[in-house]
C-alpha positions as CSV (number, residue, x, y, z in Angstrom):
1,X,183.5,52.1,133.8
2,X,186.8,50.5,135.7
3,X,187.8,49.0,133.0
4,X,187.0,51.3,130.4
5,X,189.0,53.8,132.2
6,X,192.2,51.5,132.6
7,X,191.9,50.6,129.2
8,X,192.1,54.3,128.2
9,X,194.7,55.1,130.8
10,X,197.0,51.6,129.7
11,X,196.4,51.8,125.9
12,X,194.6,54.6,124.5
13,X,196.1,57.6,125.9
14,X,197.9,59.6,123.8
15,X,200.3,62.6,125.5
16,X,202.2,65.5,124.4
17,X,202.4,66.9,128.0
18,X,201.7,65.2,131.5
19,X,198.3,67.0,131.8
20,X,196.0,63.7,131.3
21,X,197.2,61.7,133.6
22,X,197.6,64.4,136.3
23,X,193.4,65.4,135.5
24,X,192.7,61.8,136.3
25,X,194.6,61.2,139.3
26,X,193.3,64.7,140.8
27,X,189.7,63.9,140.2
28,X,190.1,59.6,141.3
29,X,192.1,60.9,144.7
30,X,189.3,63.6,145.4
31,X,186.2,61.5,145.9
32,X,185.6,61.4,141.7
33,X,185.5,65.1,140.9
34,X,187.6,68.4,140.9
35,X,187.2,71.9,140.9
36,X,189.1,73.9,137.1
37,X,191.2,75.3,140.0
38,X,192.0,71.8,142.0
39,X,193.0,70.2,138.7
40,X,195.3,73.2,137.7
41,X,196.7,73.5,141.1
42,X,197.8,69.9,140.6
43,X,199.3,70.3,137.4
44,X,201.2,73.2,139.2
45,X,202.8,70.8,141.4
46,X,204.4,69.0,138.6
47,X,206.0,72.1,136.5
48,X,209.2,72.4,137.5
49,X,210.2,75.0,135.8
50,X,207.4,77.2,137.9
51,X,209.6,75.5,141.1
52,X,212.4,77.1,139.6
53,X,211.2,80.7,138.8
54,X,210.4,80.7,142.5
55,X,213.7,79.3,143.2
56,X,215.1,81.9,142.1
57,X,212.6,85.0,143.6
58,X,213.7,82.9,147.2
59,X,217.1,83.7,146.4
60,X,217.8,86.9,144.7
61,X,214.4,88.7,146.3
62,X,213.1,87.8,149.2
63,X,215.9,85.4,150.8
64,X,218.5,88.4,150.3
65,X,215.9,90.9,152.2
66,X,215.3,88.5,154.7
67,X,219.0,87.6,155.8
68,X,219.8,91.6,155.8
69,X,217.5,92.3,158.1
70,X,218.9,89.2,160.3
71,X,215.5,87.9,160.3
72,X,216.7,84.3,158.8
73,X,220.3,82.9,158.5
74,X,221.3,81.0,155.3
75,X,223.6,78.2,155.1
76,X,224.2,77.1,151.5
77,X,220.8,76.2,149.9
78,X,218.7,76.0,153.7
79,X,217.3,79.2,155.5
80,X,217.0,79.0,159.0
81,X,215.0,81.1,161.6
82,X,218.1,81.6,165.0
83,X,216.7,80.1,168.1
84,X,213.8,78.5,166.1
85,X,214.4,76.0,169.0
86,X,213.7,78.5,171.9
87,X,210.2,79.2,170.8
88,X,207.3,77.6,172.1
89,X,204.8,76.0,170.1
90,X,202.2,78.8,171.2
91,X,204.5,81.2,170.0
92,X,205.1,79.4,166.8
93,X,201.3,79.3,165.6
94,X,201.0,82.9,166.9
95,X,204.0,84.1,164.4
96,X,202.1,81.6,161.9
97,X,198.8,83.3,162.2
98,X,200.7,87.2,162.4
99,X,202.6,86.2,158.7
100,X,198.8,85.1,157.5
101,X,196.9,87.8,158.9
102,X,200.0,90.1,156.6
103,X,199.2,88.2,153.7
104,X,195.7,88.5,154.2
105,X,196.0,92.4,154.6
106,X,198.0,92.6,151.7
107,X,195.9,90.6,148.8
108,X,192.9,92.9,149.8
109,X,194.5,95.7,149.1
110,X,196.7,95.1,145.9
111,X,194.5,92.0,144.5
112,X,195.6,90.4,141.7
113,X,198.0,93.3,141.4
114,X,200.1,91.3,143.7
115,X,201.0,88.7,141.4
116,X,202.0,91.4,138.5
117,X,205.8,90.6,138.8
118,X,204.1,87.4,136.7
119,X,202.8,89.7,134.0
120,X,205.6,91.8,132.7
121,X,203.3,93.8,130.0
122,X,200.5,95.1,131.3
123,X,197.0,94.5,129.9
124,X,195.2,91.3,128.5
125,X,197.5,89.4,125.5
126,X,194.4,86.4,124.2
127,X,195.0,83.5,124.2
128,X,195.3,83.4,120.2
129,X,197.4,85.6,120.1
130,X,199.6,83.7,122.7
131,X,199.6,80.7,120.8
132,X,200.4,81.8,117.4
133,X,203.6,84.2,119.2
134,X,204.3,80.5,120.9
135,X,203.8,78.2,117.8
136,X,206.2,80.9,115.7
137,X,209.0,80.5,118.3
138,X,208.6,76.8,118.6
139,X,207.9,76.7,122.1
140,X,211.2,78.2,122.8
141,X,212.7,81.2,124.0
142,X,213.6,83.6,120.8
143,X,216.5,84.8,123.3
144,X,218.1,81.9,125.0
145,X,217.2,79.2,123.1
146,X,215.5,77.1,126.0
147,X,212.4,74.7,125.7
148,X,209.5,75.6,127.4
149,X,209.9,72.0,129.0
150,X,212.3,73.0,131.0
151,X,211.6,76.8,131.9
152,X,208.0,78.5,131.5
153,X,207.7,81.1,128.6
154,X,206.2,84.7,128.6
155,X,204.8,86.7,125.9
156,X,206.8,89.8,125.5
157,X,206.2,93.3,123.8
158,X,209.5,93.6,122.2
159,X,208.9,97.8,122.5
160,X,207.1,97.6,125.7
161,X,203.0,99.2,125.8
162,X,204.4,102.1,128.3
163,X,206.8,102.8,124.7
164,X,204.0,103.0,122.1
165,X,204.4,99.4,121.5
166,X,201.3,97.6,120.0
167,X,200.0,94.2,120.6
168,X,200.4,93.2,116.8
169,X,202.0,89.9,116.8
170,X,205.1,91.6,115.2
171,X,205.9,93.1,118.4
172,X,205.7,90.0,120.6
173,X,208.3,87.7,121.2
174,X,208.1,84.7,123.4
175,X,210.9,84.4,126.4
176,X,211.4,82.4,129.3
177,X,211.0,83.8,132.7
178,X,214.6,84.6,133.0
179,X,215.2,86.7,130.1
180,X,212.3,88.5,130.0
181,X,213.2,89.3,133.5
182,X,217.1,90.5,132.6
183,X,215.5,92.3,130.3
184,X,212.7,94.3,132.4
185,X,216.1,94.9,134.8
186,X,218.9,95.2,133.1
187,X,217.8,97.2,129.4
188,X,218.2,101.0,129.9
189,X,217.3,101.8,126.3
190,X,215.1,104.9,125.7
191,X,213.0,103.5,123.7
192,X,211.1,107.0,123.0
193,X,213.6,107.4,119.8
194,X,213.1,104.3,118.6
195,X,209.3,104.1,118.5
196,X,209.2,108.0,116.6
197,X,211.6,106.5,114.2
198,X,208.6,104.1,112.7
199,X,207.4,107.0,111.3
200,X,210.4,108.0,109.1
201,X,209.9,108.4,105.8
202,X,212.0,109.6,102.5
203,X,210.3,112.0,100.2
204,X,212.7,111.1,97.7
205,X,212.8,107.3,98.2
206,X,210.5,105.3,95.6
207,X,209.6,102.7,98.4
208,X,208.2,105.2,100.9
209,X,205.6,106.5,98.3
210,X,204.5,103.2,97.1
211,X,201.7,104.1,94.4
212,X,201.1,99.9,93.5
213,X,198.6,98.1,94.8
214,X,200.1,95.6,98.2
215,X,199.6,92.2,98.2
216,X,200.2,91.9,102.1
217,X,200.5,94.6,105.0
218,X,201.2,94.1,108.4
219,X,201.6,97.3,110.7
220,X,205.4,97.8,110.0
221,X,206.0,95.9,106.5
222,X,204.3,95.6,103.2
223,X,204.7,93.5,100.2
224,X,204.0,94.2,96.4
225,X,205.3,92.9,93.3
226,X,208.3,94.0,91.4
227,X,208.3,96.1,88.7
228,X,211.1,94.1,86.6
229,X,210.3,90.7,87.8
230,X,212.7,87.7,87.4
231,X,209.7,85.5,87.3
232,X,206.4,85.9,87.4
233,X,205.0,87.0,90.6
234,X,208.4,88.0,92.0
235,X,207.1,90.1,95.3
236,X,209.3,92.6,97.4
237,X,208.8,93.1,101.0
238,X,209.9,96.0,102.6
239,X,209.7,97.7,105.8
240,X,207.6,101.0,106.1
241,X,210.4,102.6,107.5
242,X,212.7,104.3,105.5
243,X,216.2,102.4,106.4
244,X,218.4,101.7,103.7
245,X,220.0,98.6,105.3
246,X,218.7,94.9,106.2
247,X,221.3,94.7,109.2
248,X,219.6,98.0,110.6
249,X,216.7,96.7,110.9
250,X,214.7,96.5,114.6
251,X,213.4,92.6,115.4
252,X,209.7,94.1,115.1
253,X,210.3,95.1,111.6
254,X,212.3,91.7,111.2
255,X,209.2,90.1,112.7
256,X,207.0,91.9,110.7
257,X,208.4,91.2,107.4
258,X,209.5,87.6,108.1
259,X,205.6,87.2,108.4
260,X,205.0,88.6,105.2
261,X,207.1,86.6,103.6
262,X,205.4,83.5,104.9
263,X,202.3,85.2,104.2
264,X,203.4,86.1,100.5
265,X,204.8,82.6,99.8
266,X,201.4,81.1,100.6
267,X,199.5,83.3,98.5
268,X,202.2,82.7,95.6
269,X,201.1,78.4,95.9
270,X,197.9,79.1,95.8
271,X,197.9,81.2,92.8
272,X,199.9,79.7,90.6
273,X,200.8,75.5,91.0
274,X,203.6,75.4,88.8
275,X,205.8,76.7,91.4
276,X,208.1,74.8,93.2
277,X,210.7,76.7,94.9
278,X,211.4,80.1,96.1
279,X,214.8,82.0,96.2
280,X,214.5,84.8,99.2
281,X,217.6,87.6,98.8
282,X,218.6,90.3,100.0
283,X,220.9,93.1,98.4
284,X,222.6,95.0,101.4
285,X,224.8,97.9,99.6
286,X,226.1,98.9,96.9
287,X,228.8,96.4,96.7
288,X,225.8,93.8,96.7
289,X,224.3,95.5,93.4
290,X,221.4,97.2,95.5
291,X,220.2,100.5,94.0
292,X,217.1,101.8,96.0
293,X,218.3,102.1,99.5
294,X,215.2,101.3,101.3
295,X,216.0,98.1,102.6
296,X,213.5,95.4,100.7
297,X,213.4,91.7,100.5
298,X,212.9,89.6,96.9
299,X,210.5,87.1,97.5
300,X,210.9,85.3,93.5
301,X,209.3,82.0,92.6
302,X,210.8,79.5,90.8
303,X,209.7,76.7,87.9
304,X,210.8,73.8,86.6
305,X,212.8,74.7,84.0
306,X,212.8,78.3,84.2
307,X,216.7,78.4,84.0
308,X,218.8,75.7,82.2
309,X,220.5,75.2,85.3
310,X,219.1,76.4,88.5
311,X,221.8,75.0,90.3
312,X,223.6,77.2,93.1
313,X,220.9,79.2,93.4
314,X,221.5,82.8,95.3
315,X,225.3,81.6,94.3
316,X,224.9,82.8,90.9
317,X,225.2,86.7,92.0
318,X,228.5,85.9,91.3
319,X,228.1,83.9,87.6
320,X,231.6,82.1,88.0
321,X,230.3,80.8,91.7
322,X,227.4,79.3,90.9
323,X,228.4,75.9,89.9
324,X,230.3,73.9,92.1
């Protein structure tokens, strides 16, 4: 077994994280077996980017408290209990066992409620739907940027549950612990408004009283074909909303219809192979040529040979641009 093992360990092992070879060495340096919970408190000593969330809690949370109250003194990155020196060991493991039997008091009360600050939507998120909001941003921070290498991300509900938001994956967004926590602090929107104005609709407006049959729906978009198609199975996407504009619209809707339009393309290969490309517009004004102002997306499918020369593409909504 040895030497099978080696030979996995030296040749065979394949790794996208450090999870393998942490497993291993937690179950060969505890007698040949571990616990779910040893293995994963191991891995936790390897994530740096969980050291550094708590970094951080130490020095904007409880540090601060703890040096106003002149309970510890702080010089540069090092806290300090004054006249640690004076106390006796006695006394030492008697404060040790008074700060455990707090703790203790306080997890029987609050329970996993304690570690909320962790969660910052309330309720269960699976762990499907985790990996597909996760796998959509890349396994990077749709705010910042940042890899989740380097700082741990969090699914977030873009209009928070307490709002009316839903757990649709349009409304999640994946952040790193830092800006979903600016956020939670720092955003003073009233998002009351802006979940009632989902429901606004236009009488008068042809694309808030769709009467064709959809090809996709999601909770805040749908998508149906055109009714003067450039090609064949040229779709348009549109929120349900009534906004007239593309640049007004909230990042659930733009999440919502940037899924349809994934989810329209794929439908559009499968139906017909002779497609090959796809030109994806938007008409924002009049200026732009757009004459129904509810804000909708062309989704139009392209063919060899379709055009004589398909060259410059969305370019050509000015003819005398196109070529170049």
């Amino acid at each position: 077994m040895s030497s099978k093992l080696k030979h996995y360990i030296n040749e065979r092992m394949k790794m996208s994280h450090v999870y393998q070879p942490v497993m291993l060495r937690t179950i060969l340096s505890n007698g040949g077996e571990a616990s779910t919970t040893q293995i994963a408190k191991a891995l936790l000593s390897r994530d740096s980017s969980q050291i550094e969330y708590y970094e951080e809690r130490v020095k904007q949370m409880v540090g601060k408290v703890l040096v106003k109250n002149d309970i510890v003194s702080k010089d540069k990155n090092v806290y300090q209990i004054p006249d640690f020196a004076e106390l006796t060991d006695e006394e030492v493991a008697d404060l040790i066992k008074d700060c455990d039997l707090k703790l203790e008091e306080f997890l029987a009360k609050r329970g996993d409620a304690a570690w909320s600050h962790r969660t910052k939507s309330s309720g269960y998120i699976s762990g499907a739907i985790r990996y597909e909001v996760l796998k959509r941003a890349r396994s990077r921070c749709e705010l910042c940027g940042i890899s989740a290498e380097r700082k741990a991300l969090e699914v977030d509900h873009i209009l928070p549950r307490n709002k009316g938001g839903s757990d649709d994956p349009s409304n999640l967004q994946a952040l790193c612990y830092s800006c979903n926590a600016m956020k939670r602090d720092t955003d003073s929107t009233d998002f009351r408004g802006w979940f009632d104005s989902y429901a606004v609709r236009d009488e008068s407006c042809p694309f808030c009283n769709v009467d064709r049959e959809l090809v996709a729906e999601n909770e805040l978009a749908m998508a149906f074909r055109d009714l003067y198609p450039v090609t064949p199975l040229h779709t348009l996407i549109i929120p349900k909303r009534h906004v007239a504009n593309y640049f007004e619209l909230h990042q659930p809707e733009l999440n919502a219809i940037n899924q349809l339009v994934k989810q329209a393309r794929e439908a559009i290969l499968i139906a017909d192979n002779s497609v090959e490309g796809f030109n994806v517009g938007v008409n924002a004004g009049e200026a732009s040529g757009q004459t129904v102002f509810h804000c909708h997306i062309h989704l139009i499918p392209r063919r060899k040979g379709d055009t004589a020369s398909p060259r410059g593409g969305v370019r050509g909504v000015i003819p005398d641009k196109k070529a170049y």
